[in-house]
Residue frames relative to the residue before (quaternion, step in Angstrom):
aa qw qx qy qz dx dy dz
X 1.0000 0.0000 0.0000 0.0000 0.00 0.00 0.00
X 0.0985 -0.7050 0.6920 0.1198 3.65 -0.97 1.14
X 0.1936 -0.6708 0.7109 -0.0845 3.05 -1.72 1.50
X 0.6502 -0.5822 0.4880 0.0028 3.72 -0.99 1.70
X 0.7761 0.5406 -0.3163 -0.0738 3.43 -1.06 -0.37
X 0.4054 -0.7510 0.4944 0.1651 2.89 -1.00 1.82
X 0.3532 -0.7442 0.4634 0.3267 3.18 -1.84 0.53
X 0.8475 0.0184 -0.0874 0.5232 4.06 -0.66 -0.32
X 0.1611 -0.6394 0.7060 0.2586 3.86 -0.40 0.44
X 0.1549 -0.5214 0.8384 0.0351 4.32 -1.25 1.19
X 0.9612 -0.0574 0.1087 0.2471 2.98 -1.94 1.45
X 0.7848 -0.3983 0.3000 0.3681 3.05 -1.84 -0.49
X 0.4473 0.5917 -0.3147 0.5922 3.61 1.43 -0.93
X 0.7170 0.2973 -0.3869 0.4979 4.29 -0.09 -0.70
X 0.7116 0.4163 -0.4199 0.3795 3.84 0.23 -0.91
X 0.4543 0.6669 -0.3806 0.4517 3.87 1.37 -0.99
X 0.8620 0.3444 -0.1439 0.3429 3.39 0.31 -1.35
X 0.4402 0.7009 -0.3417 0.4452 3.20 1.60 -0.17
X 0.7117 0.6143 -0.0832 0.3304 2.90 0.70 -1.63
X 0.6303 0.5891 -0.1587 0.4802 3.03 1.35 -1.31
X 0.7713 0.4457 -0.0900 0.4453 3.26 0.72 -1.43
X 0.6072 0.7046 -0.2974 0.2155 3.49 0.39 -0.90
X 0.6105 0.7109 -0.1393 0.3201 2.72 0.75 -1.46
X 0.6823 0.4722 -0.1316 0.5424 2.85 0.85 -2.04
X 0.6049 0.5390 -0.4064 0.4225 3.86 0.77 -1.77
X 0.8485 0.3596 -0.2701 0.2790 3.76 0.40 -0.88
X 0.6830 0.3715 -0.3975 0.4873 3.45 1.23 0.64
X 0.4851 0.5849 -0.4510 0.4681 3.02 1.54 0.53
X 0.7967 0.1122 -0.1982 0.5598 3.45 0.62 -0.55
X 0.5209 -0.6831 0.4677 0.2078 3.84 0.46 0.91
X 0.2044 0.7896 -0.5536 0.1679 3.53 1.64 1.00
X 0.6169 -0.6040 0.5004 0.0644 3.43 -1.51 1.10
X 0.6971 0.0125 0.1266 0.7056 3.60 0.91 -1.49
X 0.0116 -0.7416 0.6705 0.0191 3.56 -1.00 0.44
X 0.0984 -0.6998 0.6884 -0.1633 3.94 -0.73 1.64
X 0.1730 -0.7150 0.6653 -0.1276 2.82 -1.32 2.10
X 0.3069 -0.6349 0.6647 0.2468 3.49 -1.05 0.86
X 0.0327 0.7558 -0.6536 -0.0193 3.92 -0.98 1.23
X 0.4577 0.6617 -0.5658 0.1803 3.79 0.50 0.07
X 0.5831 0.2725 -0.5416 0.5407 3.91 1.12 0.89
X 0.2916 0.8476 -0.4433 0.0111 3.30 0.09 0.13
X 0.6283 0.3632 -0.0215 0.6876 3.11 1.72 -0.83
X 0.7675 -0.4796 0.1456 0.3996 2.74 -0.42 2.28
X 0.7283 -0.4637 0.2453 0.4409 3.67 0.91 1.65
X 0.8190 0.1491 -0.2381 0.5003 3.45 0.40 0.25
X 0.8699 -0.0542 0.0169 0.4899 3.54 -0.71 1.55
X 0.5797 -0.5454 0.5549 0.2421 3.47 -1.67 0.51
X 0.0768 -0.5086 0.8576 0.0005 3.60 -1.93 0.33
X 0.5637 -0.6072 0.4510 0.3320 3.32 -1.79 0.57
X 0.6465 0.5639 -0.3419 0.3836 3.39 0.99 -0.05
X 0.5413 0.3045 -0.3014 0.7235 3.49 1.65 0.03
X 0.5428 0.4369 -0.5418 0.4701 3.61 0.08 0.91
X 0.6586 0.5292 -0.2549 0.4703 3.41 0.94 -1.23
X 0.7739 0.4536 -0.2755 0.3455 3.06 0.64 -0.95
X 0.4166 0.6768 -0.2937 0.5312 3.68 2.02 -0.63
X 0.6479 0.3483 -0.3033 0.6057 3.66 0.48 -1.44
X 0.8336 0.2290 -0.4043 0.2988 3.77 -0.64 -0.73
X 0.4382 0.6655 -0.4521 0.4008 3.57 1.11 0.40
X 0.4726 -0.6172 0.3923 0.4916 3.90 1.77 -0.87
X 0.2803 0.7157 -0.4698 0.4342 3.58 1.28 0.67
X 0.1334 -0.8321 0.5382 0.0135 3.87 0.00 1.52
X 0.7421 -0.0470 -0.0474 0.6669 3.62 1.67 -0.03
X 0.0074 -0.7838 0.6130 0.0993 3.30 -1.01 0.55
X 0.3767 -0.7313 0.5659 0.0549 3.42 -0.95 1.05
X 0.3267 -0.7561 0.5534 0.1240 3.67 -1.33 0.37
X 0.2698 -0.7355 0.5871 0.2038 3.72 -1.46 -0.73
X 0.8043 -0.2271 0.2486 0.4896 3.08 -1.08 -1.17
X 0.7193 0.4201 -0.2324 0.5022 3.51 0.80 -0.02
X 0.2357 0.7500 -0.5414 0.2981 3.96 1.82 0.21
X 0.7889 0.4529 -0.2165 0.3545 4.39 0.54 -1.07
X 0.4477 0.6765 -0.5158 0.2755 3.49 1.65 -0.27
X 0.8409 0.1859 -0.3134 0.4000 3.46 -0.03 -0.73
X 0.8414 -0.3745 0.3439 0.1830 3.45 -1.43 0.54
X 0.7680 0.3591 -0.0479 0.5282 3.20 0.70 -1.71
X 0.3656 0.7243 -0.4319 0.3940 3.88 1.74 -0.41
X 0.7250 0.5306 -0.3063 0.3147 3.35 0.95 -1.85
X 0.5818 0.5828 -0.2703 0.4988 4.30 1.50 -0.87
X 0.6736 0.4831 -0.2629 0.4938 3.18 0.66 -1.50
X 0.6901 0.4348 -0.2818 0.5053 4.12 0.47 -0.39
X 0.5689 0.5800 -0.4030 0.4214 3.30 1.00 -0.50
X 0.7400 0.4236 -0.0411 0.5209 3.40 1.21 -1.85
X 0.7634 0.2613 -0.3639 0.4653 3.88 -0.22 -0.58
X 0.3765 -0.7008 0.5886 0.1436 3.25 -1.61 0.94
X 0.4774 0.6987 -0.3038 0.4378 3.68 1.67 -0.04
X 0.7337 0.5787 -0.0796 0.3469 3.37 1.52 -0.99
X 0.3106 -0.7696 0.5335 0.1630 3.81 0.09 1.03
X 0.3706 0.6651 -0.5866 -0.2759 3.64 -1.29 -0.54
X 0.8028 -0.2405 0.1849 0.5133 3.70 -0.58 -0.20
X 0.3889 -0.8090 0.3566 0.2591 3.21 -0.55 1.35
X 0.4965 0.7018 -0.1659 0.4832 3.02 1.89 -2.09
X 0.5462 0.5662 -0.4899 0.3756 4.48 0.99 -0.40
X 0.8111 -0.2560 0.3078 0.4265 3.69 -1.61 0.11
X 0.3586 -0.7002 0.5244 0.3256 4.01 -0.38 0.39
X 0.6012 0.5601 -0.3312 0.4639 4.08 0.94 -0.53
X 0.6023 0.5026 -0.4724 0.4018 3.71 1.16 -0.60
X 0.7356 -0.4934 0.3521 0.3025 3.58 -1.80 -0.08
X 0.6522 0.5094 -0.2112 0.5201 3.52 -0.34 0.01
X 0.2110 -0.7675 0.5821 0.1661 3.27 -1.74 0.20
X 0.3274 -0.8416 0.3102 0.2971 3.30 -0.62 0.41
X 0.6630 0.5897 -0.0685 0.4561 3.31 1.44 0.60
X 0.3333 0.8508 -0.3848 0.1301 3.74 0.54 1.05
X 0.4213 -0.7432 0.4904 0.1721 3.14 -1.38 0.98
X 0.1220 0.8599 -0.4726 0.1494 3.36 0.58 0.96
X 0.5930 -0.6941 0.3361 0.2316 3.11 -1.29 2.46
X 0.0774 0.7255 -0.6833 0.0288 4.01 -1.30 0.52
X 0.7783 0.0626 -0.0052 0.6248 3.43 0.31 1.61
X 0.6212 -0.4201 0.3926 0.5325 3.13 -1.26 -0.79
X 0.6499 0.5785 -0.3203 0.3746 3.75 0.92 0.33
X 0.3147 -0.7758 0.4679 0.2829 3.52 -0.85 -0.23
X 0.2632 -0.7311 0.5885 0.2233 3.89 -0.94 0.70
X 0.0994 -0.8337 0.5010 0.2101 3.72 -0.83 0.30
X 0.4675 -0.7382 0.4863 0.0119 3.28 -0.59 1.74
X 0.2094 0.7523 -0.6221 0.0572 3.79 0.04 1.06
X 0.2844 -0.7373 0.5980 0.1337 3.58 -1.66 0.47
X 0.3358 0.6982 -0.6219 0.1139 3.85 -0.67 0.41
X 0.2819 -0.6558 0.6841 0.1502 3.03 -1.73 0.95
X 0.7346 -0.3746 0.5286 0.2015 3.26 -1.95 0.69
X 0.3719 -0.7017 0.5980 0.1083 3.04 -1.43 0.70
X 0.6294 0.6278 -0.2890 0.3552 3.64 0.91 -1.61
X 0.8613 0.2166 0.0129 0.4593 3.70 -0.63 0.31
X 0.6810 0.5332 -0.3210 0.3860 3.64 1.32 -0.33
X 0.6823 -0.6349 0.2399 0.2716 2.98 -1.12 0.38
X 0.5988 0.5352 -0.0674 0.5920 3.28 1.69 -0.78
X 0.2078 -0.7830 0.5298 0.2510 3.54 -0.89 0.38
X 0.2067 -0.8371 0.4989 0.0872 3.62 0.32 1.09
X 0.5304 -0.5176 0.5370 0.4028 3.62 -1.33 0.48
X 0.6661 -0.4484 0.3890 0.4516 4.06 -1.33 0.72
X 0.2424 -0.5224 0.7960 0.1864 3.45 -1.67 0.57
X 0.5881 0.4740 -0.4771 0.4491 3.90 0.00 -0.64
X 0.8868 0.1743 -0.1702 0.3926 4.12 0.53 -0.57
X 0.3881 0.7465 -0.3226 0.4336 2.88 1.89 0.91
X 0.5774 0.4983 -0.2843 0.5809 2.97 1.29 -1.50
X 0.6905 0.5228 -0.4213 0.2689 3.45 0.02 -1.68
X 0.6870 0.4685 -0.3260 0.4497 4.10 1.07 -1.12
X 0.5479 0.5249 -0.4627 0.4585 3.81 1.29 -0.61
X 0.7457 0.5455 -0.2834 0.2569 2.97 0.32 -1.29
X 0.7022 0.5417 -0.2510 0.3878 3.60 1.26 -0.85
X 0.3296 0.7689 -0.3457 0.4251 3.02 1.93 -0.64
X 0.8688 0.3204 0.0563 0.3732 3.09 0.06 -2.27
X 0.5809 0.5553 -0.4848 0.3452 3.84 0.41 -0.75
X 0.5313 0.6574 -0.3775 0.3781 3.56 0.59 -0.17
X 0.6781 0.4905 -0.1389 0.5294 3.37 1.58 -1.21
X 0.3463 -0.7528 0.4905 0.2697 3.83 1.54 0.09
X 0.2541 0.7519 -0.6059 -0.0543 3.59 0.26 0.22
X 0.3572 -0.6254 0.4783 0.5025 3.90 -0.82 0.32
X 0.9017 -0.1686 -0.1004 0.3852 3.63 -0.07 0.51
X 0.4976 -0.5793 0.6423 0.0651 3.02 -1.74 1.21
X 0.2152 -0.7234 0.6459 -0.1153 3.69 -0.61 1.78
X 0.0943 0.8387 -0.5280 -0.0938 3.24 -0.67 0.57
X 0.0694 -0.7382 0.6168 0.2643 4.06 0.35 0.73
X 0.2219 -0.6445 0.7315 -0.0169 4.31 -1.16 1.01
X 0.1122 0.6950 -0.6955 0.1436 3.67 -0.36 1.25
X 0.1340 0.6026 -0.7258 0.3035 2.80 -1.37 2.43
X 0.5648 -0.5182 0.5371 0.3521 2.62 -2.17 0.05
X 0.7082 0.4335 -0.1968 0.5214 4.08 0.80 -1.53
X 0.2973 -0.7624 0.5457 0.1807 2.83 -1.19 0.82
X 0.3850 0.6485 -0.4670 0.4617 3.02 1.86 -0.16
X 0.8004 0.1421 -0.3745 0.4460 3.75 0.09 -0.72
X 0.5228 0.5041 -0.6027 0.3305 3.66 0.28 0.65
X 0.6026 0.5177 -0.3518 0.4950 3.76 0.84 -0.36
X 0.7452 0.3772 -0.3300 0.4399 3.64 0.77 -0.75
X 0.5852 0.5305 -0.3300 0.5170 3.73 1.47 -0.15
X 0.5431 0.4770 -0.3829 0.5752 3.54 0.92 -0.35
X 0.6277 0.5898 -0.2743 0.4276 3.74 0.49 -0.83
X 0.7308 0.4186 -0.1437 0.5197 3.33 1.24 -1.39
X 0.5345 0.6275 -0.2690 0.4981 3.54 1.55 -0.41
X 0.4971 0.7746 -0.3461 0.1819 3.30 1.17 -1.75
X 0.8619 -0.0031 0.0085 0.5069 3.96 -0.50 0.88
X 0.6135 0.2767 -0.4290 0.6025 3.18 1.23 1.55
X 0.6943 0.2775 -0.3002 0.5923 3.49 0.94 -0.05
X 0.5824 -0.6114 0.4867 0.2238 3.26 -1.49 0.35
X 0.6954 -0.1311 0.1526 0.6899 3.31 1.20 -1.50
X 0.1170 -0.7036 0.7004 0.0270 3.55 -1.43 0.61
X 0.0851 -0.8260 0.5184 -0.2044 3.03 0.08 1.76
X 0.2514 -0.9023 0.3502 0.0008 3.88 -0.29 1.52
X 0.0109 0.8231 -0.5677 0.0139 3.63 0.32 1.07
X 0.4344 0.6428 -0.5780 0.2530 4.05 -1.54 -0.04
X 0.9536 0.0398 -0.0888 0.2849 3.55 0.68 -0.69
X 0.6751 -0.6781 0.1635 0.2402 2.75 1.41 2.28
X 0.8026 0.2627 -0.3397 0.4142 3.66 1.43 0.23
X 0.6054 -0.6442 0.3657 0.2911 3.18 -0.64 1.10
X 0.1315 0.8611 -0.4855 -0.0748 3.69 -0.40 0.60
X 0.4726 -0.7471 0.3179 0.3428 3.97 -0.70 1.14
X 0.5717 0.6453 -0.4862 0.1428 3.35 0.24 0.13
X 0.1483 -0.8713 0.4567 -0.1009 3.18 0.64 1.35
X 0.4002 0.7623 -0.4583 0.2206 4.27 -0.56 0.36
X 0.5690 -0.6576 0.4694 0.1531 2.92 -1.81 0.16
X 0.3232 -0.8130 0.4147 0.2503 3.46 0.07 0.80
X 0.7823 -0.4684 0.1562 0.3797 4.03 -0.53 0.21
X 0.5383 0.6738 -0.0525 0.5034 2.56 2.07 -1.89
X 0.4553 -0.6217 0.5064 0.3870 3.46 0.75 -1.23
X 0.4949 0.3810 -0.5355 0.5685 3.96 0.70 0.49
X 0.4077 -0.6015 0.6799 0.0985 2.96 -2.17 1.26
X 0.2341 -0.7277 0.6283 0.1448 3.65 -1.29 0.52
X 0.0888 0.6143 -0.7832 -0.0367 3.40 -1.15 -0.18
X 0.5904 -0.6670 0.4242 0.1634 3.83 -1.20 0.95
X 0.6170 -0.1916 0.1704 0.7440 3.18 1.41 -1.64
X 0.2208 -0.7117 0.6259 0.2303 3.51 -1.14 0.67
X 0.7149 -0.6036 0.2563 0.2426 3.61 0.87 0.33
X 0.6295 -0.5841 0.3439 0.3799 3.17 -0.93 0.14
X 0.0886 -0.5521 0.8028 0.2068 4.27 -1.49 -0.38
X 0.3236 0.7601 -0.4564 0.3304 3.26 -0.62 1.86
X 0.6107 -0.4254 0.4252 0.5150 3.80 -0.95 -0.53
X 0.2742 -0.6557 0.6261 0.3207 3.59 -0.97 0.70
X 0.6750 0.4617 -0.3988 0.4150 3.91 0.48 -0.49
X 0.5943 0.5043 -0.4463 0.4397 3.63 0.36 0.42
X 0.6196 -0.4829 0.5885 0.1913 3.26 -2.25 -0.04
X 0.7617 -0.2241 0.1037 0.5990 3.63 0.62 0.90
X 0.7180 -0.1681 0.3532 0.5757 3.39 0.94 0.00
X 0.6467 0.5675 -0.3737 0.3465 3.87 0.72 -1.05
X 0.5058 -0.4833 0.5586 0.4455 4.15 -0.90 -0.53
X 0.4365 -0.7227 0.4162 0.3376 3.40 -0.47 0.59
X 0.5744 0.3870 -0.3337 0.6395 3.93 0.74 -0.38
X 0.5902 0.4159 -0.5674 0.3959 3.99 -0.16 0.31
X 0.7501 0.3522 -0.3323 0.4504 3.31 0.75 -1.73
X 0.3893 0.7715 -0.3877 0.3208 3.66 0.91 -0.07
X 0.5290 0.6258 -0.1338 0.5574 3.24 1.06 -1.49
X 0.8003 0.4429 -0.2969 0.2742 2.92 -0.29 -1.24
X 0.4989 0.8042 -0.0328 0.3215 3.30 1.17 -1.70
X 0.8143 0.1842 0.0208 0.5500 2.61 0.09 -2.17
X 0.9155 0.1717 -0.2878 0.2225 3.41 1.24 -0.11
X 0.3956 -0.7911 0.2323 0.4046 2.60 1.64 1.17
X 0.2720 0.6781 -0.5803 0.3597 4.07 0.40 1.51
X 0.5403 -0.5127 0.5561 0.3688 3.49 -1.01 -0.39
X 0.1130 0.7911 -0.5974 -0.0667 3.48 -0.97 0.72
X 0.4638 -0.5180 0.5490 0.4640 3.79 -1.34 0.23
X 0.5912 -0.5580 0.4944 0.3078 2.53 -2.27 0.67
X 0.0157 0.8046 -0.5921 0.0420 3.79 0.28 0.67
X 0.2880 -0.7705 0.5685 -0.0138 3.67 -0.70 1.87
X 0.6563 -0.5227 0.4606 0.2895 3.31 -1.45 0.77
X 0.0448 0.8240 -0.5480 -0.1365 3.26 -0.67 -0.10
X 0.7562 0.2050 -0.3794 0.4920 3.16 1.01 0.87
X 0.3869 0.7323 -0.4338 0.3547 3.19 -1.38 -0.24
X 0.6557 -0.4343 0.4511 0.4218 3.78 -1.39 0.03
X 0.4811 -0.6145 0.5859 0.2183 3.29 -1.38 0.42
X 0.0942 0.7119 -0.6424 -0.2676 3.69 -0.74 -0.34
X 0.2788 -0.6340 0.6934 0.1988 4.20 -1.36 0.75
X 0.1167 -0.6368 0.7591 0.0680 3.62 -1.19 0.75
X 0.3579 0.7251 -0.5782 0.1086 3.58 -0.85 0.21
X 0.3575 -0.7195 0.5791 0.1383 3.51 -1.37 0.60
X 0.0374 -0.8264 0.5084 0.2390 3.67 -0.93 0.52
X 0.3463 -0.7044 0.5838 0.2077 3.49 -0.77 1.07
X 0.1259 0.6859 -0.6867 -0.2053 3.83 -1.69 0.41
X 0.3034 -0.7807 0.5338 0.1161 3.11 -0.45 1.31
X 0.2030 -0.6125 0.6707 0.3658 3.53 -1.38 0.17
X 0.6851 -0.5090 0.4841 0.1930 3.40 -1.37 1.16
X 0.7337 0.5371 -0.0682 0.4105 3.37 0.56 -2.00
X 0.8268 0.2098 -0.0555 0.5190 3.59 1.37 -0.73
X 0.2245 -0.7650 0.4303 0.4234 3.34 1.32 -0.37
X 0.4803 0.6099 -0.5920 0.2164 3.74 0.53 0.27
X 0.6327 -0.4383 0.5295 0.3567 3.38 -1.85 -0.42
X 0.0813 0.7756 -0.5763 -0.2443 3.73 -0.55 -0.01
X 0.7441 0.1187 -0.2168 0.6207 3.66 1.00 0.20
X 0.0692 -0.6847 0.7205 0.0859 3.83 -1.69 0.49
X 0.0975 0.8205 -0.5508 0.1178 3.48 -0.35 0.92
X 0.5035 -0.6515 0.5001 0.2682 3.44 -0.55 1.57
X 0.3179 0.7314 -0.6024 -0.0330 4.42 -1.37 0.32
X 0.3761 -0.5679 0.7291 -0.0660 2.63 -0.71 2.79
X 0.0033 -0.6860 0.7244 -0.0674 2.97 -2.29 1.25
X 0.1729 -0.6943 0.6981 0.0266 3.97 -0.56 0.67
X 0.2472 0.7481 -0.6045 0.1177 3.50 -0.59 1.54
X 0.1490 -0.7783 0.5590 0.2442 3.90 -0.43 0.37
X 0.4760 -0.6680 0.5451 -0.1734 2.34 -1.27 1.82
């Protein structure tokens, strides 16, 4: 089983490039399930149903969120209704949405968890370390051939020490939030794979995704600025491909695929 995943879609320039690319990414690697992070999608902050739509008809078979899944208004319906749509499991239990899907590939199922990080964020979120553990009991019962896990943070320290805690119940714990791709790709003892962050689908001329003279500002003047995305310019695609064996839920390859498309 081949398994997709892109990290953050930034703005209009990340969904552009998505689009572009996919396609091709999915008959190149004969991927099964493909899982987009979209919580920039909308002009860098949060989803609308019209960046969702536009994710799915790009070939996005789930798209998953973070710390920014409640910015827009209309996020709060759209979660209520699509069954395609992750957001943080570890959020309030009363909000919309779930953070957890079992979603068919074949005659099998993949299970699609979200949780954000705690370390460095802004919010004080309920534990992901005793989230998963309650998802997980839920589901192992249902055998799924594998247990995705998208972990939106800032530390990689606690993404490595949650993957650890995961370690021969998940398949992969794959780390998105801070738009740079980082190589430390592997296999933990247990048999779940990590990757810290797989990165961003975005503007290569920018600051995480940001305009370079906003994030400037800030900085130099130590104010608050919006996240205000590029909107032109090259794209860059971060994404990881997973082949999973079905039969074991393990990884047998993780392989970083970096793309420069203009957009």
């Amino acid at each position: 089983m081949n398994i997709l995943f892109f990290g953050d879609v930034v703005g209009k320039v990340g969904r552009k490039g998505l689009t572009a690319v996919l396609p091709a990414l999915r008959r190149e690697t004969n991927a099964d399930l493909v899982i987009v992070n979209g919580e920039n999608s909308s002009h860098g902050n949060g989803i609308t149903a019209s960046t969702y739509a536009e994710l799915r008809a790009a070939g996005a078979d789930v798209v998953t969120l973070g710390d920014h899944a409640f910015d827009r208004e209309e996020a709060r319906t759209l979660l209520a209704g699509e069954d395609r749509l992750v957001r943080p499991a570890n959020y309030p239990p009363q909000l919309p949405g779930v953070g957890v899907r079992l979603v068919p590939v074949g005659s099998r199922e993949v299970l699609v968890i979200n949780l954000l990080g705690r370390v460095f964020m802004k919010m004080h979120y309920d534990c992901p370390f005793r989230a998963f553990d309650a998802l997980y009991a839920q589901y192992v019962d249902r055998r799924p051939a594998a247990v995705i896990v998208d972990f939106h943070a800032e530390a990689t320290s606690e993404k490595q020490a949650f993957a650890w805690h995961v370690d021969g119940r998940a398949t992969a714990v794959l780390g998105t939030h801070t738009h740079v791709p980082t190589a430390d790709l592997r296999t933990l003892p247990g048999g779940t794979a990590l990757v810290c962050d797989v990165g961003m689908v975005g503007p290569r001329d920018s600051v995480i995704g940001v305009t370079p003279a906003r994030s400037l500002k800030s900085f130099l003047q130590q104010t608050p600025s919006l996240f205000e995305p590029a909107e032109d310019g090259p794209c860059l695609v971060n994404g990881v491909l997973l082949q999973v064996d079905p039969a074991s839920g393990r990884v047998q390859s993780l392989r970083r695929l970096d793309r420069e498309v203009p957009v």
